[in-house]
C-alpha positions in Angstrom: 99.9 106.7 107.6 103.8 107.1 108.0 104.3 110.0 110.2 108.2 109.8 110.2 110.1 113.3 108.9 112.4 111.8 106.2 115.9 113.5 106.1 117.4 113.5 103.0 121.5 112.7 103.0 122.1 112.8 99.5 120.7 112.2 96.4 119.9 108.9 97.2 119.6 107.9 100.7 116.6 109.0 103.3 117.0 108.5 106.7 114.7 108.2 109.2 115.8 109.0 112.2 116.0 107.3 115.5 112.8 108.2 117.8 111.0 106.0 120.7 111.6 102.7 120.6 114.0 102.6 117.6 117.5 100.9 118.1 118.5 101.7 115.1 118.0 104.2 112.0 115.6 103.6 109.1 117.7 104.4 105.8 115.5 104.6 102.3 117.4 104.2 98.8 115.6 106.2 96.9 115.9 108.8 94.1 113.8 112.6 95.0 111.3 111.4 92.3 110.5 108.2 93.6 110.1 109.6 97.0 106.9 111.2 96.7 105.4 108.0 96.1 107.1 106.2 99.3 106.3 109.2 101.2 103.0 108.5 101.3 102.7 104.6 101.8 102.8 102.8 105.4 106.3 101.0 104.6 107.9 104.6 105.9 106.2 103.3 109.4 107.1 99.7 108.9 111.0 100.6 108.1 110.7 102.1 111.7 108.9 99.5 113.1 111.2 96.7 112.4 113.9 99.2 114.0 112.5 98.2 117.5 113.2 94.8 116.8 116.2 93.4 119.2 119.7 92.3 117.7 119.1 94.2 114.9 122.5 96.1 113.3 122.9 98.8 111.4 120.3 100.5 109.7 116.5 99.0 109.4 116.7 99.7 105.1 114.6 99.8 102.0 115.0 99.7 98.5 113.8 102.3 95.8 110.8 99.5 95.3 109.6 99.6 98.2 106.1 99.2 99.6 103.9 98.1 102.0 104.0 94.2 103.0 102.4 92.1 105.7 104.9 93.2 108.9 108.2 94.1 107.1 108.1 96.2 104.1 108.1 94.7 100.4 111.7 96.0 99.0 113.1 95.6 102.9 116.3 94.5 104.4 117.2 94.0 107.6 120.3 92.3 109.7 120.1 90.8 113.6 123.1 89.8 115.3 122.4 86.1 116.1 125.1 86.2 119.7 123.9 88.8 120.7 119.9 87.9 121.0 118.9 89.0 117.3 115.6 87.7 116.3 114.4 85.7 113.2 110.9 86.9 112.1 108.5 85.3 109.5 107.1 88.8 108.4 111.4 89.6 107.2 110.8 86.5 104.4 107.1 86.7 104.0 104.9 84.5 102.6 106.7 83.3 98.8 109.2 82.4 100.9 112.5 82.2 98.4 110.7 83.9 95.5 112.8 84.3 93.6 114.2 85.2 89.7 116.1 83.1 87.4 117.1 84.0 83.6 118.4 81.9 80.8 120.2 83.1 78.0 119.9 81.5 74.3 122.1 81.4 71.0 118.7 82.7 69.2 118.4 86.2 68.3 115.0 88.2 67.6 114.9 87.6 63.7 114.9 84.3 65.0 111.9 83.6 66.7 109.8 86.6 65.8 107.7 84.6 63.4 106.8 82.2 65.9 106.4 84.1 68.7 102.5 83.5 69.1 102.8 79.4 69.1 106.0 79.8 71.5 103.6 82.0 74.5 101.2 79.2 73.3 103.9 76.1 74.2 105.1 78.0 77.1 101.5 78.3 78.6 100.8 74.6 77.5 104.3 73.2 79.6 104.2 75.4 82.6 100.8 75.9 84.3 99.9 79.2 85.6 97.2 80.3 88.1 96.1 80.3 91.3 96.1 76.4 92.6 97.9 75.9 89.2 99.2 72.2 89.5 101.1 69.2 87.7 99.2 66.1 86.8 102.6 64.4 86.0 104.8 65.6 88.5 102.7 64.3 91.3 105.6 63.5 94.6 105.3 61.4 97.0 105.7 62.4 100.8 109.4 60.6 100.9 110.5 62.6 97.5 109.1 66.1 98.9 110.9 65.3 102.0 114.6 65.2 99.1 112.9 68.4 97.8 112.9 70.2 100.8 116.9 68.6 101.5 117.9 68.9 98.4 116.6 71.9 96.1 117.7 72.1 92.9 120.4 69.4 93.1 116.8 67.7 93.5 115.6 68.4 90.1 118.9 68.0 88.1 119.5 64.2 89.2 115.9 63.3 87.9 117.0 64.8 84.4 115.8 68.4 85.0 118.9 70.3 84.0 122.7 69.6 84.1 125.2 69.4 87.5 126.6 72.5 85.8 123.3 74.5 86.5 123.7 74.3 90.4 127.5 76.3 90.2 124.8 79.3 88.7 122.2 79.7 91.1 122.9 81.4 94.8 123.2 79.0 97.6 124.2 76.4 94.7 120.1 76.0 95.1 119.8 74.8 98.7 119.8 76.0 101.8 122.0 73.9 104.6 120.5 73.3 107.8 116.4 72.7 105.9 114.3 70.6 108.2 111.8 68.4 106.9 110.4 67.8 110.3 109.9 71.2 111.2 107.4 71.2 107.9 103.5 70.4 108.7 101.4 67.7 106.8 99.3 70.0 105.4 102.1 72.1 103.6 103.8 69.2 102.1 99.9 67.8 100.4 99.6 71.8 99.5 103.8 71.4 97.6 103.5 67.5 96.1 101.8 68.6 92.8 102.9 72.1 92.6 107.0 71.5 91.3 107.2 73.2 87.9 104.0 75.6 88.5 104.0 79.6 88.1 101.2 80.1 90.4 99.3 83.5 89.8 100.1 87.1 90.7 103.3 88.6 90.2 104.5 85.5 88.8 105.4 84.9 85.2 107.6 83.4 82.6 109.1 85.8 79.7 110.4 85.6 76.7 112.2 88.8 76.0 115.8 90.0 74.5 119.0 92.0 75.2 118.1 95.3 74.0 121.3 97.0 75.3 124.7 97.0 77.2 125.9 98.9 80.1 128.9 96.9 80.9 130.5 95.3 77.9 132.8 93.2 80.0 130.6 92.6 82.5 127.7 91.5 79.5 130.6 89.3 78.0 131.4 87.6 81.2 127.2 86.8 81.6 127.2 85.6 78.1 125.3 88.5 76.8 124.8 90.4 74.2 122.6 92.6 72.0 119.7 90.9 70.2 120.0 87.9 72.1 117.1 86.2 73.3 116.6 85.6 77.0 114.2 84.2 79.2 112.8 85.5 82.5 111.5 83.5 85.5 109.6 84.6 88.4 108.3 82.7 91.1 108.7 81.1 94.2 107.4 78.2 96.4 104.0 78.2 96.0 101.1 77.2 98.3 103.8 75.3 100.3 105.8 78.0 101.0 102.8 80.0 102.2 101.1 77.2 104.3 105.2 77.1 106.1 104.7 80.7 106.7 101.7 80.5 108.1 101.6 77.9 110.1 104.8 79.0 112.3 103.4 83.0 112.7 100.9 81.2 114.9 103.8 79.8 117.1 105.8 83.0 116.8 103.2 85.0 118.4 103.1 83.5 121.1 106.7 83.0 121.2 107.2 86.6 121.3 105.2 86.8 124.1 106.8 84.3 125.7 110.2 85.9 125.3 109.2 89.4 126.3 109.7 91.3 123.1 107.9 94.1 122.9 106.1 95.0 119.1 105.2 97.8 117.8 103.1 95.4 115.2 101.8 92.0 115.5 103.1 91.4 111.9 106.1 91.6 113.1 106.1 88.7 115.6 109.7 86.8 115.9 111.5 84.4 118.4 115.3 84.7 119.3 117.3 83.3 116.3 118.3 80.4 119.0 115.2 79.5 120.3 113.6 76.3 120.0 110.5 78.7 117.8 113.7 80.4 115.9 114.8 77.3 114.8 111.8 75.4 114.1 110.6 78.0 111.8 114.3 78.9 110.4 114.4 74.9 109.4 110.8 75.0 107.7 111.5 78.4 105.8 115.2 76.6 104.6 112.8 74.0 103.6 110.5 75.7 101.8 113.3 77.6 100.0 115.0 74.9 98.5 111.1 74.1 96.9 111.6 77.2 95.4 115.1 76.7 93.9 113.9 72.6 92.2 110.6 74.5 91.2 112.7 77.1 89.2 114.9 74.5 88.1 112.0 72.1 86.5 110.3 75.0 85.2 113.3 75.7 83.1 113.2 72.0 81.6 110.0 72.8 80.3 110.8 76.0 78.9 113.5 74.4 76.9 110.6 71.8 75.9 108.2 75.0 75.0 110.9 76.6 72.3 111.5 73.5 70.9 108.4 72.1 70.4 107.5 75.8 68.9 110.0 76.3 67.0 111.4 73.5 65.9 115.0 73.4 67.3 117.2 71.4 68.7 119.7 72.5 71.9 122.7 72.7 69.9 120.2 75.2 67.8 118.7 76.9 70.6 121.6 76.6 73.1 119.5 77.6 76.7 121.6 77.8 79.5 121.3 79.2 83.2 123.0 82.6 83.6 122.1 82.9 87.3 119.2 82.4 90.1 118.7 84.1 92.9 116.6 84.8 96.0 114.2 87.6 97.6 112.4 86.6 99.7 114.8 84.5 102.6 116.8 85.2 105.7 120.4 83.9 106.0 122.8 83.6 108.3 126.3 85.1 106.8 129.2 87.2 108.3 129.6 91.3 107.8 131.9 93.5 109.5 129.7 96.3 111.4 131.4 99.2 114.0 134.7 96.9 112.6 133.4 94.0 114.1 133.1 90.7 112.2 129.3 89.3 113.2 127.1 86.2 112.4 124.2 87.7 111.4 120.5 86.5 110.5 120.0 89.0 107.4 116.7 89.1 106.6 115.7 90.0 102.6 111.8 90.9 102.0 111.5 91.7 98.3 115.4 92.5 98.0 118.2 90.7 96.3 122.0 89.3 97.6 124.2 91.7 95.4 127.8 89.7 96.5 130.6 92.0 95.2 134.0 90.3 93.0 135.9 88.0 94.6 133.8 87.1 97.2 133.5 83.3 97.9 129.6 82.9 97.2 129.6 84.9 94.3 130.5 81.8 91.3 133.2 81.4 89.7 132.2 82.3 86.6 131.7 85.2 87.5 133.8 86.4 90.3 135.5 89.0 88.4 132.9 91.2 87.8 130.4 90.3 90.9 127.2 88.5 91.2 124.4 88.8 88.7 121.8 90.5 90.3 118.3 90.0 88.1 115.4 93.0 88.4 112.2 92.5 86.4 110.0 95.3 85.8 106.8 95.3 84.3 105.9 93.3 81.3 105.0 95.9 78.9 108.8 97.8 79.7 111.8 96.4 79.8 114.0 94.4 83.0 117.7 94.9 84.4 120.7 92.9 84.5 123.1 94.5 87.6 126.3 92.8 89.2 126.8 93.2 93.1 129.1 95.7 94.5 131.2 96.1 97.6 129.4 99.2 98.2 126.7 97.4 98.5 128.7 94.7 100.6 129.8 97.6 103.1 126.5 99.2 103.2 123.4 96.8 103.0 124.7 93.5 103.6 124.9 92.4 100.4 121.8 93.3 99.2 119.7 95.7 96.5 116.2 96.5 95.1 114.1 93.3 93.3 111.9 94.4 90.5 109.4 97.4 90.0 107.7 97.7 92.9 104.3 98.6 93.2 103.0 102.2 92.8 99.2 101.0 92.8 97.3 98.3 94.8 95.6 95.3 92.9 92.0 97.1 93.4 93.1 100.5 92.2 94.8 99.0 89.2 91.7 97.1 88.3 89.6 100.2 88.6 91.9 102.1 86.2 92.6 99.1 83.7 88.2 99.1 83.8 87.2 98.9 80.2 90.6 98.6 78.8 92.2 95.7 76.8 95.6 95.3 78.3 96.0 92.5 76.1 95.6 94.6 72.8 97.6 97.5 74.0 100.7 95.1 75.0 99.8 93.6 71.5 100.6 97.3 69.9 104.0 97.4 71.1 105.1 93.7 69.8 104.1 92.0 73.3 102.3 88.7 72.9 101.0 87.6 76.1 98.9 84.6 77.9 97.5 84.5 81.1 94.9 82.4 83.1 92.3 85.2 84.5 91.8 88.5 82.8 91.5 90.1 86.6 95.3 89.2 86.7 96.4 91.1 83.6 94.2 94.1 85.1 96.2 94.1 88.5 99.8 93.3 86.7 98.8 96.3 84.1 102.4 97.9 83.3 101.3 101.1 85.0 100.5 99.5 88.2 104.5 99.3 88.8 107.2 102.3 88.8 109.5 102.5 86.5 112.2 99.9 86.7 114.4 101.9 85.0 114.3 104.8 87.4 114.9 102.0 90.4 118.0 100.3 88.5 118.8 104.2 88.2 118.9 105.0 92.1 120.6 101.5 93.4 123.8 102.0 90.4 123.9 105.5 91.3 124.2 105.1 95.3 126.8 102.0 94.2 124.8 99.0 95.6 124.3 97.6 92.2 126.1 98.2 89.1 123.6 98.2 85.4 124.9 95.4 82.6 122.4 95.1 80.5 118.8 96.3 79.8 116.1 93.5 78.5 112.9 93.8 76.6 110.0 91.9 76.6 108.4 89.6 73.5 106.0 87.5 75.2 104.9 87.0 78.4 102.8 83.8 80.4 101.1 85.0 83.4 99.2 83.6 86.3 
């Protein structure tokens, strides 16, 4: 149980303040009615614990969605100077490593495909499979084109006809991470990743069809391409079984290298190497690997939702007109450059269940948009509604870059299921116009809109402290789950 006294500094920051072996502060972005549900979770303990951790900078942080996680907590960011013996950890990316979001905008409006919504969920859960150990029979890679996968990402995807060059200015990183090792990457993750490109997988992960119910930003909206009544597409998910058999095969190394190195944890889960290390790097060169997975899986899942809406609904793409508005990561650790105590440092920032928000003007942030900052994409629940923000140099200044990444979870899997007992979550999404497909009914028990708090009340707290700044809300039509 989190012991910590949090001390509030505004409306929406929390600190926690340095005690034992703390090198930093803890800081919590959260509005006064969220906090009662943080208060009481063991992420308050794990934002102090990854305070002990050495090289770190700043403030240990979390978002307004945060909650527990394995080491580091879900909705977590934290920054380690990388010359001056900051660590890279495992349990500061966790397991999906570069989960991530990516939405696509259409010419379609509602009127448009309200008809046919049923047989488009139907095409989308056809094209993309869902599930735990979902796979592709026809997508089947060898070991020599898993090892351009894990090189490449999503330029990957696009030169074997999934998408256009044009796609890869629109996603962060341009979809792949410099510096990815192959070799780093064990036999037994790459037969887990051959036949999982263009999967959802289960969970948390899902594909939705929804529109743009309302602008925040008209500018902003206009520079993104959107606007109201326009239908979108959401999708979230990550690299799969690969990514988790990377993750999992280098905390067993990391252990012992922390050991090894002398570092002293407050929590196993939060075992690490020095960023230079030959452990650092081995595992910093599998998780880059396993990240650009994640970016050509997102990319070949969007082929075949541009397959699903035409097959369903008859159209061709000058009709339908999908393109990529952005993609981006939350679940990675990168090595960029922030001022801190007026200081420019390289830094290993570490992002557990929190999104790069790049302010205008910065280099990384695309073109296309660099005016206005980089989209920064927050899904809630799918009975509610999601978030379109842009980054912000308050955000830049303050945490790195970075802000909240969805929801967050207000109830565990088993106490959702136990609530959601001898309910029909598919009929009551149904009622409110959402058509949704999934693979196991225990999965639309746990992923039950109540399980999650309010999006809306996160997007709230991050655009009111100025690390994220509200474009546009979305709503749901129909949803694919895992």
């Amino acid at each position: 149980m989190a012991t910590h006294e949090l001390v509030q500094l505004d409306e929406h920051r929390w600190e926690l303040p340095r005690r034992g072996g703390m090198r930093v502060p803890g800081l919590i972005y959260s509005s006064a009615r969220l906090i009662d549900d943080i208060r009481g979770d063991p992420c308050v303990q794990q934002v102090a614990n990854v305070a002990h951790l050495p090289g770190i900078v700043g403030r240990s942080m979390a978002m307004p969605d945060v909650h527990w996680g394995y080491g580091f907590p879900i909705g977590g960011v934290a920054a380690f100077d990388i010359d001056e013996g900051g660590v890279i950890s495992p349990g500061g990316v966790g397991f999906d490593i570069n989960c991530g979001v990516r939405l696509l905008r259409t010419e379609l409006s509602v009127t448009d495909i309200r008809p046919r919504l049923r047989e488009l969920v139907d095409a989308l859960f056809s094209k993309v499979p869902s599930g735990v150990g979902s796979h592709r029979g026809d997508l089947r890679l060898s070991v020599p084109e898993m090892r351009k996968v894990m090189r490449d990402g999503a330029a990957w995807a696009v030169g074997r006809g999934y998408g256009e060059p044009s796609d890869l200015e629109h996603i962060e990183s341009l979809g792949a991470l410099d510096g990815a090792d192959p070799e780093r990457v064990s036999a037994r993750a790459v037969e887990r990743g051959r036949s999982q490109v263009g999967t959802l997988g289960s969970g948390n992960h899902f594909c939705e069809v929804g529109y743009v119910d309302e602008t925040y930003d008209a500018g902003a909206a206009r520079a993104l391409g959107l606007e109201p009544g326009q239908v979108t597409v959401i999708i979230h998910t990550g690299s799969r079984g690969f990514g988790y058999q990377v993750c999992d095969d280098h905390l067993k190394g990391m252990i012992k290298a922390a050991r090894r190195h002398g570092i002293d944890l407050p929590d196993i889960q939060l075992c690490c190497a020095p960023f230079h290390s030959d452990e650092g790097q081995a595992y910093l060169g599998a998780m880059q690997s396993a990240a650009n997975y994640a970016f050509a899986n997102r990319q070949v899942i969007s082929h075949f939702v541009r397959e699903a809406i035409e097959e369903a609904l008859g159209v061709g793409p000058r009709d339908h007109g999908l393109a990529l508005v952005y993609d981006v990561a939350h679940n990675n650790a990168k090595v960029e450059r922030h001022v801190v105590d007026g200081k420019e440092r390289r830094l290993c920032v570490h992002r557990k269940g929190a999104t790069r928000a790049f302010p205008p003007g910065h280099p990384e942030t695309p073109a296309a948009y660099r005016d206005v900052g980089q989209p920064v994409l927050i899904p809630g629940d799918m009975g509610r509604y999601s978030f379109v923000l842009v980054g912000t140099e308050g955000a830049y200044a303050e945490t790195f870059g970075s802000t909240c990444h969805g929801a967050g979870r207000r109830m565990s899997r088993r106490a959702a299921k136990k609530r959601a007992r001898g309910r029909s979550i598919q009929a009551e999404l149904e009622r409110d116009g959402i058509h949704v497909r999934w693979v196991g009914r225990s999965t639309l028990m746990e992923e039950m809109p109540e399980a999650y708090k309010d999006v809306a009340e996160v997007v709230a707290s991050v655009d009111s402290a100025g690390i994220g700044r509200k474009v546009a809300r979305l709503r749901p039509l129909a949803v694919v789950k895992g």
